[in-house]
Biopython code that builds the backbone (N, CA, C, O; Angstrom):
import numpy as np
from Bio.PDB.StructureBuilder import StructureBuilder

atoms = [
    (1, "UNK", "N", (84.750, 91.539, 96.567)),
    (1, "UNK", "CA", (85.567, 92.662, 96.954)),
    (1, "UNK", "C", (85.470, 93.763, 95.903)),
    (1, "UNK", "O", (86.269, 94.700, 95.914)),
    (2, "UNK", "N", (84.633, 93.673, 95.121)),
    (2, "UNK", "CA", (84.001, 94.569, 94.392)),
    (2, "UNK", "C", (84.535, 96.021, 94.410)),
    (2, "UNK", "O", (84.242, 96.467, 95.520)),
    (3, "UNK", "N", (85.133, 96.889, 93.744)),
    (3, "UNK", "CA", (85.438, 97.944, 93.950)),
    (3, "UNK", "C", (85.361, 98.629, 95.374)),
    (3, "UNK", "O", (84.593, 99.569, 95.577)),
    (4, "UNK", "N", (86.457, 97.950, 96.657)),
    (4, "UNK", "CA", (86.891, 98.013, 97.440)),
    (4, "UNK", "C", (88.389, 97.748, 97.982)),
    (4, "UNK", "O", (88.953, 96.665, 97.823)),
    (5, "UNK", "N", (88.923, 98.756, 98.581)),
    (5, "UNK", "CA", (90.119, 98.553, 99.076)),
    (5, "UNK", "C", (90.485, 98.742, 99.912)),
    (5, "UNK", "O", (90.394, 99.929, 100.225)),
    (6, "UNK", "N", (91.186, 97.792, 100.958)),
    (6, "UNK", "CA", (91.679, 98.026, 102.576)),
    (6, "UNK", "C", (93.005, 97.509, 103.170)),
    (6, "UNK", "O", (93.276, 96.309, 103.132)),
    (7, "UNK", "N", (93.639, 98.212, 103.592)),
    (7, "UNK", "CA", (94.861, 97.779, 103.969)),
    (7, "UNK", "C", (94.949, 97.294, 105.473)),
    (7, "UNK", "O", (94.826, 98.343, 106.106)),
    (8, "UNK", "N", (95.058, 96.535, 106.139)),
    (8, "UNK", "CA", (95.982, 96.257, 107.258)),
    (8, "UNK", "C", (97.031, 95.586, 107.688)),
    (8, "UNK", "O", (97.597, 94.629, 107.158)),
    (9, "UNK", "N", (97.392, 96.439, 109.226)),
    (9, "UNK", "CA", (98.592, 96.408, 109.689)),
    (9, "UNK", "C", (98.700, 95.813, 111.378)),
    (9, "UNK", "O", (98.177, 96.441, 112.298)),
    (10, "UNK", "N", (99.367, 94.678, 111.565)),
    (10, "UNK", "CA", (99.113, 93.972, 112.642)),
    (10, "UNK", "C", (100.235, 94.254, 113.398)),
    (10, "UNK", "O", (101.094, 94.685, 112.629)),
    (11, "UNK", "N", (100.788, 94.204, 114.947)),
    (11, "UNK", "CA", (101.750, 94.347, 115.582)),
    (11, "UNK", "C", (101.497, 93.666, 116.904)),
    (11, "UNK", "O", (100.874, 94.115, 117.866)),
    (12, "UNK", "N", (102.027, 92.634, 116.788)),
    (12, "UNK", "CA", (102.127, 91.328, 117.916)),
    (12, "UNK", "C", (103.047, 91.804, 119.133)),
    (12, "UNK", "O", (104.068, 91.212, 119.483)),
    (13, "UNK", "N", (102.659, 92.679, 119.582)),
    (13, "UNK", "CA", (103.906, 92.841, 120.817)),
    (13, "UNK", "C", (103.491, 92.976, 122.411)),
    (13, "UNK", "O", (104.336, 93.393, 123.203)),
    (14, "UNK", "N", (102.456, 92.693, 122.762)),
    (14, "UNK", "CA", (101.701, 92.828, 123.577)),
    (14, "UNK", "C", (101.204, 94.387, 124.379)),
    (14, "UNK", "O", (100.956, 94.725, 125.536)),
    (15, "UNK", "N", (101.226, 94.952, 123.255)),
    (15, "UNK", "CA", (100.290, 96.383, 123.747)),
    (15, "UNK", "C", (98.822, 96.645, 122.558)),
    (15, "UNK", "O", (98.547, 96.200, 121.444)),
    (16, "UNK", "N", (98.229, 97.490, 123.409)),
    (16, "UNK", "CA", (96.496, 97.266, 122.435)),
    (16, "UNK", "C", (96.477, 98.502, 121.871)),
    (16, "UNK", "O", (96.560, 99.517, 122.562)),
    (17, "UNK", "N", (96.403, 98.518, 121.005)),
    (17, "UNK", "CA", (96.227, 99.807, 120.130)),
    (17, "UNK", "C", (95.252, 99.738, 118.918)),
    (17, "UNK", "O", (95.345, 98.684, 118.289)),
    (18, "UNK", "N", (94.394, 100.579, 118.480)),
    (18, "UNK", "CA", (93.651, 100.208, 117.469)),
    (18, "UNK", "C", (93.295, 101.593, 116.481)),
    (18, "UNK", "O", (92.927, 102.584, 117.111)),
    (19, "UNK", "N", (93.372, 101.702, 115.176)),
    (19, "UNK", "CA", (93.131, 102.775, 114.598)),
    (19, "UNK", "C", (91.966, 101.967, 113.118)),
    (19, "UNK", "O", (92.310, 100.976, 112.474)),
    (20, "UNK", "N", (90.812, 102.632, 112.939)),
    (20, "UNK", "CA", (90.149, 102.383, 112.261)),
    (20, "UNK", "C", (90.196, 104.245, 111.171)),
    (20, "UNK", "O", (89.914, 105.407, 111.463)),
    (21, "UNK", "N", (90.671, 103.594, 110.015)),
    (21, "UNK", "CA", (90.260, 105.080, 108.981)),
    (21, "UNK", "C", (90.067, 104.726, 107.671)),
    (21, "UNK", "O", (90.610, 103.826, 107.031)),
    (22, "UNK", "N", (89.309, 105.458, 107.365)),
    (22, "UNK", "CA", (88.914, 105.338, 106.014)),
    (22, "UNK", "C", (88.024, 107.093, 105.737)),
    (22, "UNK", "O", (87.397, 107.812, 106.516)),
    (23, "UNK", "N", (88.328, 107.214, 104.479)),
    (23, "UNK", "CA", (88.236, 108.715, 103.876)),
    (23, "UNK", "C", (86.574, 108.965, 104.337)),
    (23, "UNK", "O", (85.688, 108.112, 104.372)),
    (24, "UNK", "N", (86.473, 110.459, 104.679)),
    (24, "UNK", "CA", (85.376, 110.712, 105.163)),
    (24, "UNK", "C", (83.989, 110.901, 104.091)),
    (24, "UNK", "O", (82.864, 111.241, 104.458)),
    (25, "UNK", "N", (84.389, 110.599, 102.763)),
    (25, "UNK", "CA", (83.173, 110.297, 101.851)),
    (25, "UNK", "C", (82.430, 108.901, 102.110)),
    (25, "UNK", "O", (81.216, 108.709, 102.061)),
    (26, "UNK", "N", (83.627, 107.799, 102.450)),
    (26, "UNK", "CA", (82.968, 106.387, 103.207)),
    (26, "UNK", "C", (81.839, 106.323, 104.192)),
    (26, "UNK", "O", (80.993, 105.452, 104.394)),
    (27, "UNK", "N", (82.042, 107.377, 104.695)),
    (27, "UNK", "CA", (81.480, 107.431, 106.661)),
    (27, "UNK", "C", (79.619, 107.083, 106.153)),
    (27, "UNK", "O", (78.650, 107.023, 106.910)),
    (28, "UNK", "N", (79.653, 106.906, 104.612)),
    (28, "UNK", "CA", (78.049, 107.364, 104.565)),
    (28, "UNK", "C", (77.444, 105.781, 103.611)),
    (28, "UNK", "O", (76.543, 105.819, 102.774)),
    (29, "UNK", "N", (78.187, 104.544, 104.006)),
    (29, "UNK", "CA", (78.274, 103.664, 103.540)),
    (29, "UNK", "C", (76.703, 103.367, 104.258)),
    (29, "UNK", "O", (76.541, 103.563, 105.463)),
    (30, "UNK", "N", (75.440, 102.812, 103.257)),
    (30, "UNK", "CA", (74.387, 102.302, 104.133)),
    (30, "UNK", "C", (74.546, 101.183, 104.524)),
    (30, "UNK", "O", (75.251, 100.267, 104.102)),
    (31, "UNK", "N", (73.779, 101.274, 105.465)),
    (31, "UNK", "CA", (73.801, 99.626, 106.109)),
    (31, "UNK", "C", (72.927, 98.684, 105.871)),
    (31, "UNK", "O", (71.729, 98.945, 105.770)),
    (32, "UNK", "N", (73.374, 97.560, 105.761)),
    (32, "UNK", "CA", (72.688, 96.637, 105.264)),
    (32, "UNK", "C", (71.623, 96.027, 106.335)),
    (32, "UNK", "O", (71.526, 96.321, 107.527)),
    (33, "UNK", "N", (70.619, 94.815, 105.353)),
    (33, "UNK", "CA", (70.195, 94.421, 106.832)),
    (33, "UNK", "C", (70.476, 93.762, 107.724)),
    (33, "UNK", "O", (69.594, 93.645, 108.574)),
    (34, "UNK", "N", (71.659, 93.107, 107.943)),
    (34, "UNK", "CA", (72.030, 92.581, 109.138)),
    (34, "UNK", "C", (73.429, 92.637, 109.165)),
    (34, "UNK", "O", (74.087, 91.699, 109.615)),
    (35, "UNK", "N", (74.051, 93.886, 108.622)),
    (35, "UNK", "CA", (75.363, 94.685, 109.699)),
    (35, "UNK", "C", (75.856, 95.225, 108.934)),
    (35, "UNK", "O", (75.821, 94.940, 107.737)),
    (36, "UNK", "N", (76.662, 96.489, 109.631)),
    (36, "UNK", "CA", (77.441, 97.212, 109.344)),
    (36, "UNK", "C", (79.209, 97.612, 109.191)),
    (36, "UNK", "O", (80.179, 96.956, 109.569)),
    (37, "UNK", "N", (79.166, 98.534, 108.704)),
    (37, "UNK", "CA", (80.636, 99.053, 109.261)),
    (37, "UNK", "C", (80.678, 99.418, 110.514)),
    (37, "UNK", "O", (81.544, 98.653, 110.938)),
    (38, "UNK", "N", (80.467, 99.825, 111.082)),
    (38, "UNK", "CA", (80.362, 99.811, 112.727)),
    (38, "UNK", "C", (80.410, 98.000, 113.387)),
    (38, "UNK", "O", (81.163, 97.468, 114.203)),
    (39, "UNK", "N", (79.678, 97.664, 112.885)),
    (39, "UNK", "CA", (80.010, 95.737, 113.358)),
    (39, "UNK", "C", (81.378, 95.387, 113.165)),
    (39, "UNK", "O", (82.105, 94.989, 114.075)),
    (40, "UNK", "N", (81.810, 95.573, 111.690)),
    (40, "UNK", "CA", (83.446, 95.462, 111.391)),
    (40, "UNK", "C", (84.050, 95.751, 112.401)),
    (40, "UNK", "O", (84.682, 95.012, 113.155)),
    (41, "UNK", "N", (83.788, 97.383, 112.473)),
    (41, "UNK", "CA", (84.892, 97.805, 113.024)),
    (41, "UNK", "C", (84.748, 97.423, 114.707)),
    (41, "UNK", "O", (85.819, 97.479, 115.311)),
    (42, "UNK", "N", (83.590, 97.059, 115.486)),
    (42, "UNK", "CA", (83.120, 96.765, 116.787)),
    (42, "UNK", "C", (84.228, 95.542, 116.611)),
    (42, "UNK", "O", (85.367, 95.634, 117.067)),
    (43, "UNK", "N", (83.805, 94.540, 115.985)),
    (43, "UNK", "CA", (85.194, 93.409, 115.576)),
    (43, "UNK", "C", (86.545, 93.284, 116.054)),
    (43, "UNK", "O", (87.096, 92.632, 116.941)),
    (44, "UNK", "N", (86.930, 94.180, 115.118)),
    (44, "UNK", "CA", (88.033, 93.999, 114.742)),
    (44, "UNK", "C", (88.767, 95.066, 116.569)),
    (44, "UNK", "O", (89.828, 94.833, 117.147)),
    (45, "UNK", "N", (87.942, 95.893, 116.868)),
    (45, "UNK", "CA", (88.459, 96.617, 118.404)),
    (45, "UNK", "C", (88.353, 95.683, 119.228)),
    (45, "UNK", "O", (89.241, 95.419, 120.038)),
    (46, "UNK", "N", (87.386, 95.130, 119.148)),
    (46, "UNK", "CA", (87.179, 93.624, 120.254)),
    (46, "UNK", "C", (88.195, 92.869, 119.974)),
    (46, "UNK", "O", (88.786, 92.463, 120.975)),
    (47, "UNK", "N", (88.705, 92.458, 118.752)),
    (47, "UNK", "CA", (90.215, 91.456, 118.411)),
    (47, "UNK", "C", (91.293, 91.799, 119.235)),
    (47, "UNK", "O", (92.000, 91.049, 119.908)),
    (48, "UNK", "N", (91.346, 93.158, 119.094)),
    (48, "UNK", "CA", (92.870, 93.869, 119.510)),
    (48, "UNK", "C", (92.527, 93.873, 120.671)),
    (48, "UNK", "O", (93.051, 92.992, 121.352)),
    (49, "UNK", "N", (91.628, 94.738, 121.321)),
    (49, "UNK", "CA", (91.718, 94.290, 122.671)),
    (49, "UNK", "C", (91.992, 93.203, 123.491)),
    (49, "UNK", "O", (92.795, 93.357, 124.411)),
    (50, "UNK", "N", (91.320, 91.856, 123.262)),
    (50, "UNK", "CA", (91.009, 90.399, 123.545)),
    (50, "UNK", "C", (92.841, 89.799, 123.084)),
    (50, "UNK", "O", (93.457, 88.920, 123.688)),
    (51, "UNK", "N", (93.119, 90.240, 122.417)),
    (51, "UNK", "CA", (94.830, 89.720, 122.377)),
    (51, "UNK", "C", (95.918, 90.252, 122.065)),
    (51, "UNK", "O", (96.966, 89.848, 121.562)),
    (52, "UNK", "N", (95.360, 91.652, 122.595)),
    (52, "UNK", "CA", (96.473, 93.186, 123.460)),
    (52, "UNK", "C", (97.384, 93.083, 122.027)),
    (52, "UNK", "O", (98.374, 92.361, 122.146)),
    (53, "UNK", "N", (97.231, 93.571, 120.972)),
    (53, "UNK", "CA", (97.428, 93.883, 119.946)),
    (53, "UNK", "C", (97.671, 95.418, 119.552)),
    (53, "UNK", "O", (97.183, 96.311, 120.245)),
    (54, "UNK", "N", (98.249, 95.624, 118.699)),
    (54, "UNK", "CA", (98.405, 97.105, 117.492)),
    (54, "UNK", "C", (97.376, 96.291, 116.341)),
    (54, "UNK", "O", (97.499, 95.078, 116.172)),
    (55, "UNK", "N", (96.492, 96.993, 115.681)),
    (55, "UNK", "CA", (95.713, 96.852, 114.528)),
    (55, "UNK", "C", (95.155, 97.818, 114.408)),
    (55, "UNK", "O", (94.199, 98.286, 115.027)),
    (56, "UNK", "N", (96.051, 98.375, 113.140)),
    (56, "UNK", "CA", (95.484, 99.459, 112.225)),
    (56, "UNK", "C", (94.817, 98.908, 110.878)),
    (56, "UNK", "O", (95.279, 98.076, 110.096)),
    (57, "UNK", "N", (93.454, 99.686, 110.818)),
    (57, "UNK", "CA", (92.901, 99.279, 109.418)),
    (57, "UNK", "C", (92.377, 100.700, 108.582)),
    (57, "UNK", "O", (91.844, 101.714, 109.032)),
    (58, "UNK", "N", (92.692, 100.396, 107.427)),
    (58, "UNK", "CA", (92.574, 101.818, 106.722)),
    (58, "UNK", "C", (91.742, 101.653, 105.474)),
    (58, "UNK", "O", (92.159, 100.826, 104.664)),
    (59, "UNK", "N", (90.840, 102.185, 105.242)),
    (59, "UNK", "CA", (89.786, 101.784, 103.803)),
    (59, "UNK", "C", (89.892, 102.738, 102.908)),
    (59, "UNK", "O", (89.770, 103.956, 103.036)),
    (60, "UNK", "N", (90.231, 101.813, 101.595)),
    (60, "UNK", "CA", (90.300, 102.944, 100.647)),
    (60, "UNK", "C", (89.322, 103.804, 99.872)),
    (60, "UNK", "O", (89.186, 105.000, 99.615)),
    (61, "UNK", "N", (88.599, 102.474, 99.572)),
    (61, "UNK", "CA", (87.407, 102.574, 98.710)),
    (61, "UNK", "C", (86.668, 101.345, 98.749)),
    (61, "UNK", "O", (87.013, 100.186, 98.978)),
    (62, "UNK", "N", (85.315, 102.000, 98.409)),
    (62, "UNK", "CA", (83.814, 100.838, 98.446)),
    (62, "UNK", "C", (82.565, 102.387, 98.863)),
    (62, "UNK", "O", (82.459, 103.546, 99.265)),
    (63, "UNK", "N", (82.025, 101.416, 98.459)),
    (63, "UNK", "CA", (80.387, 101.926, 98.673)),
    (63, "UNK", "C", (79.594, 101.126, 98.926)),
    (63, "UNK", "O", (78.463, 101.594, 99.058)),
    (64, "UNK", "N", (79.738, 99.481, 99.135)),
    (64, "UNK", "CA", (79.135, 98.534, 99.362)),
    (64, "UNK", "C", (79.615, 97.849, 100.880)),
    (64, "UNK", "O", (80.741, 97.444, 101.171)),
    (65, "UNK", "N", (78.821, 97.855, 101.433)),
    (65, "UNK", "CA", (78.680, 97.646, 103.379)),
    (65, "UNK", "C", (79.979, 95.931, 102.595)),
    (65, "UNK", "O", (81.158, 95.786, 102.919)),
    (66, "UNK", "N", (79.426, 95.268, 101.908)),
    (66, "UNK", "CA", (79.481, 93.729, 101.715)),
    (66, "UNK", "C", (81.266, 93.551, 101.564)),
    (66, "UNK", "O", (82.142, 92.844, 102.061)),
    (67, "UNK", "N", (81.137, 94.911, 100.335)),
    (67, "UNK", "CA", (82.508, 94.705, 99.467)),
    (67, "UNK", "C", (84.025, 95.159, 100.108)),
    (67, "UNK", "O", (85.221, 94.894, 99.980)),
    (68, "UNK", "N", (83.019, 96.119, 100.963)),
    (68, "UNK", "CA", (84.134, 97.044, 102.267)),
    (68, "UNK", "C", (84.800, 96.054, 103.160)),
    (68, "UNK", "O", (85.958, 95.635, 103.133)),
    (69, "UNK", "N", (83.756, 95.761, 104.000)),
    (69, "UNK", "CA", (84.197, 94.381, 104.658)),
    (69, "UNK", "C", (85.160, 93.262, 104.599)),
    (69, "UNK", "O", (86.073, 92.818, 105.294)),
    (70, "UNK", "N", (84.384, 92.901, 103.109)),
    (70, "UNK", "CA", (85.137, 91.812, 102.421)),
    (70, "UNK", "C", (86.791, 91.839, 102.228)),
    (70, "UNK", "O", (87.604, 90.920, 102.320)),
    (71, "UNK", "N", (86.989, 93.367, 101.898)),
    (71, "UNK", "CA", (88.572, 93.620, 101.431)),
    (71, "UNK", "C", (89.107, 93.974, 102.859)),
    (71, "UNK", "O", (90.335, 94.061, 102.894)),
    (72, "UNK", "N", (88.289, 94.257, 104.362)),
    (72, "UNK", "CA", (89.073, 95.063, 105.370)),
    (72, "UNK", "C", (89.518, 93.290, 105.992)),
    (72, "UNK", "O", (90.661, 93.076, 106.397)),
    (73, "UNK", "N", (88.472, 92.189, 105.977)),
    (73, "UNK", "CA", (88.867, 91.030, 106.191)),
    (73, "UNK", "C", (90.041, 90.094, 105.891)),
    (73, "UNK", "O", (90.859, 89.541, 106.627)),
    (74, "UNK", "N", (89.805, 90.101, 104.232)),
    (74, "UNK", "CA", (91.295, 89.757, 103.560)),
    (74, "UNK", "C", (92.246, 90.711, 104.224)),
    (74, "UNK", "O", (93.154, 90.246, 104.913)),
    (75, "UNK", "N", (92.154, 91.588, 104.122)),
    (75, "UNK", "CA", (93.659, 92.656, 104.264)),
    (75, "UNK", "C", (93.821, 91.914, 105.477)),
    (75, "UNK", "O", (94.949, 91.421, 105.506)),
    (76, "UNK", "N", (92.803, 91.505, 106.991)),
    (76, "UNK", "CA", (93.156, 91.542, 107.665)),
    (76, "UNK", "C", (93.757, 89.867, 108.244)),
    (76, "UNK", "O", (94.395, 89.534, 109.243)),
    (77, "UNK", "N", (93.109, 88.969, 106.899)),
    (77, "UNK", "CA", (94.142, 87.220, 107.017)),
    (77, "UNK", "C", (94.843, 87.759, 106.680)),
    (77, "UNK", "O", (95.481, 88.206, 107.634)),
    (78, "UNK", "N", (95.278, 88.121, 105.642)),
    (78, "UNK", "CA", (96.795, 88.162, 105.202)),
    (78, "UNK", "C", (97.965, 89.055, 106.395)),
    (78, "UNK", "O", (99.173, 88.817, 106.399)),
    (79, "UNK", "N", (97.320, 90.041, 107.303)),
    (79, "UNK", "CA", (98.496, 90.173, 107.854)),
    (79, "UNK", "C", (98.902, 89.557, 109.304)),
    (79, "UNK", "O", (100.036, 89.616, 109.777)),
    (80, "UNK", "N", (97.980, 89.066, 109.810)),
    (80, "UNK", "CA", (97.935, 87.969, 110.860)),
    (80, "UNK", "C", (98.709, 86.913, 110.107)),
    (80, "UNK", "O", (99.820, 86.672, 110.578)),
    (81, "UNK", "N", (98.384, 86.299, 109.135)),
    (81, "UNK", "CA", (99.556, 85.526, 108.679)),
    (81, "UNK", "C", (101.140, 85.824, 108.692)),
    (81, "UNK", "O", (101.959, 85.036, 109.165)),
    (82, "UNK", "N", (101.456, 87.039, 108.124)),
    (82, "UNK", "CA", (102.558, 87.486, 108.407)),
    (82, "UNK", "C", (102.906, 87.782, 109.559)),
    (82, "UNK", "O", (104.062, 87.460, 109.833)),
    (83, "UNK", "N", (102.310, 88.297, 110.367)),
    (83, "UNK", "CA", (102.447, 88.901, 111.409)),
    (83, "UNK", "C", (102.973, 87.408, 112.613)),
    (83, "UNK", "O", (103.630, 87.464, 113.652)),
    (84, "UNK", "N", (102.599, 86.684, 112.190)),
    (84, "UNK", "CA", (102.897, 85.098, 113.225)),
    (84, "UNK", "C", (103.632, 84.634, 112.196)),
    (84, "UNK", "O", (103.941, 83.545, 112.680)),
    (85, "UNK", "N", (104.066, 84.652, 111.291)),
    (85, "UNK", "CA", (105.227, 83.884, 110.697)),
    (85, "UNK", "C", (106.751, 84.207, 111.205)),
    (85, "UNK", "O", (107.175, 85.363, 111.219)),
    (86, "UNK", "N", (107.543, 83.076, 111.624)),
    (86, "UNK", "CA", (108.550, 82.604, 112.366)),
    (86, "UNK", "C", (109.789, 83.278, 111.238)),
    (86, "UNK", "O", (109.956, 82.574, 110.242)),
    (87, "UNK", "N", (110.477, 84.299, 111.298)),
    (87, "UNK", "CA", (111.762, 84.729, 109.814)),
    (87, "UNK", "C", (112.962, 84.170, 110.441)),
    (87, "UNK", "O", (113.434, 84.727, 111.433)),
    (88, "UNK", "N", (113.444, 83.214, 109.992)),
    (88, "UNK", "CA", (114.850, 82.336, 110.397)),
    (88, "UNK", "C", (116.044, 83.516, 110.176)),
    (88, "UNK", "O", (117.182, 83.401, 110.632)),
    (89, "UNK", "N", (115.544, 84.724, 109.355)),
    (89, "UNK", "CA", (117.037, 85.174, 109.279)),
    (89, "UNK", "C", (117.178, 86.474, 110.901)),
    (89, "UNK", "O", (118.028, 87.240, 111.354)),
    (90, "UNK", "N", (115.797, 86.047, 111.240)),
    (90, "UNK", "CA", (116.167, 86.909, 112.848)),
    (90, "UNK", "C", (116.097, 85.908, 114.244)),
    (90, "UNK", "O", (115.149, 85.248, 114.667)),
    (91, "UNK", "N", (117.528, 86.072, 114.799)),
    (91, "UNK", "CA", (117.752, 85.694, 116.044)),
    (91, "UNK", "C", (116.966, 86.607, 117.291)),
    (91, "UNK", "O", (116.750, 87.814, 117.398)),
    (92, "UNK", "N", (116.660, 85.473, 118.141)),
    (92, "UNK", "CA", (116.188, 86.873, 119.843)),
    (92, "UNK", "C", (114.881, 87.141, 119.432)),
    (92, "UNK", "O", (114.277, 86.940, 118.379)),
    (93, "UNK", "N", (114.684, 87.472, 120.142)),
    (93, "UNK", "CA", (113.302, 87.931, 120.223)),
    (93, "UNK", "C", (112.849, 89.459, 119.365)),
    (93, "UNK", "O", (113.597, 90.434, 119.450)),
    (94, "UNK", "N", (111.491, 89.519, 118.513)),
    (94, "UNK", "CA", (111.711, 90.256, 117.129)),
    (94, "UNK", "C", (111.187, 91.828, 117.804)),
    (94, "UNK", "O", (110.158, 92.408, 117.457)),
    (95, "UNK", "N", (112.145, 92.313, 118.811)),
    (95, "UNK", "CA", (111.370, 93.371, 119.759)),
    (95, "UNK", "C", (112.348, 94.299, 120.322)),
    (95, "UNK", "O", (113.007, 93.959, 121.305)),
    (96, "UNK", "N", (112.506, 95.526, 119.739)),
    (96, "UNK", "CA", (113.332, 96.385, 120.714)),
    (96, "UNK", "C", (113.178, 96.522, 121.736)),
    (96, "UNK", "O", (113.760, 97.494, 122.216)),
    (97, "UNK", "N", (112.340, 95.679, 122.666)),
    (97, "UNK", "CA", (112.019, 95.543, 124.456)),
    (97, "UNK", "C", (112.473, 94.677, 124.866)),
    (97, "UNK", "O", (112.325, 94.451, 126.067)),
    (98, "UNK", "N", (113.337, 93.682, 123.933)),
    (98, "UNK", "CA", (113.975, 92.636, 124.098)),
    (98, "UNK", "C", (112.660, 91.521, 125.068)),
    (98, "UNK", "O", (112.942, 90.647, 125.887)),
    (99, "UNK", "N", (111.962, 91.733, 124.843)),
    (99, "UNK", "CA", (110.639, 90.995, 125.173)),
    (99, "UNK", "C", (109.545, 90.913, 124.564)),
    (99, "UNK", "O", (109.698, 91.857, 123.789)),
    (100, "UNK", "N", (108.262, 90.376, 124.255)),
    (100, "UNK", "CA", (107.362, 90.665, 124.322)),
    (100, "UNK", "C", (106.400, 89.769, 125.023)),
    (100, "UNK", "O", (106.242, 88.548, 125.061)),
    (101, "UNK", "N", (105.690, 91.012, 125.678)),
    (101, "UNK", "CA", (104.840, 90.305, 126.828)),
    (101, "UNK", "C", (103.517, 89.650, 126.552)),
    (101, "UNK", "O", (102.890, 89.115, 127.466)),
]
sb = StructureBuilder()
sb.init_structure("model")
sb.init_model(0)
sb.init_chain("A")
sb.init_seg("    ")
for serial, (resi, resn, name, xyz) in enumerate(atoms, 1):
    if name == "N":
        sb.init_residue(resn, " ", resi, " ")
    sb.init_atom(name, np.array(xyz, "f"), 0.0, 1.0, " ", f" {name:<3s}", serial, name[0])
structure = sb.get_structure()
């Protein structure tokens, strides 16, 4: 994860939403030989779609196809973890729709 940084943000509620950003000096990351940032991000739109999700991912920094990745991945276990963890101190369902579908 080499001088790379990426944040994401997961939202389990059954609508699909997806935002991919990262600063427009990134956009010029080369590609390696067998994938890109465009693969990531093909990914990670295919995720949200496939299980009607919110996933926003935001890159801070990298210059390395490998190292970019690497940190948009972690960012993105760690909030699927949270994001499905059960908080005992909330009753009902965790949704101002009083549902989620």
């Amino acid at each position: 994860m080499d001088m790379a940084a990426a944040k994401v943000m997961v939202d389990i509620g059954g609508r699909y939403a997806f935002l991919w950003k990262m600063p427009s000096y990134n956009q010029t990351i080369p590609r390696e030989d067998k994938y890109s940032l465009d693969d990531g991000k093909d990914f990670m739109d295919a995720f949200a779609k496939s299980a009607n999700i919110n996933l926003h991912v935001e890159i801070y920094s990298g210059e390395d196809v490998h190292h970019v990745l690497e940190a948009v991945f972690k960012a993105f276990g760690i909030a699927m973890d949270e994001a499905t963890q059960i908080d005992v101190r909330r009753k009902g369902v965790p949704s101002t729709k009083g549902r989620i579908d």
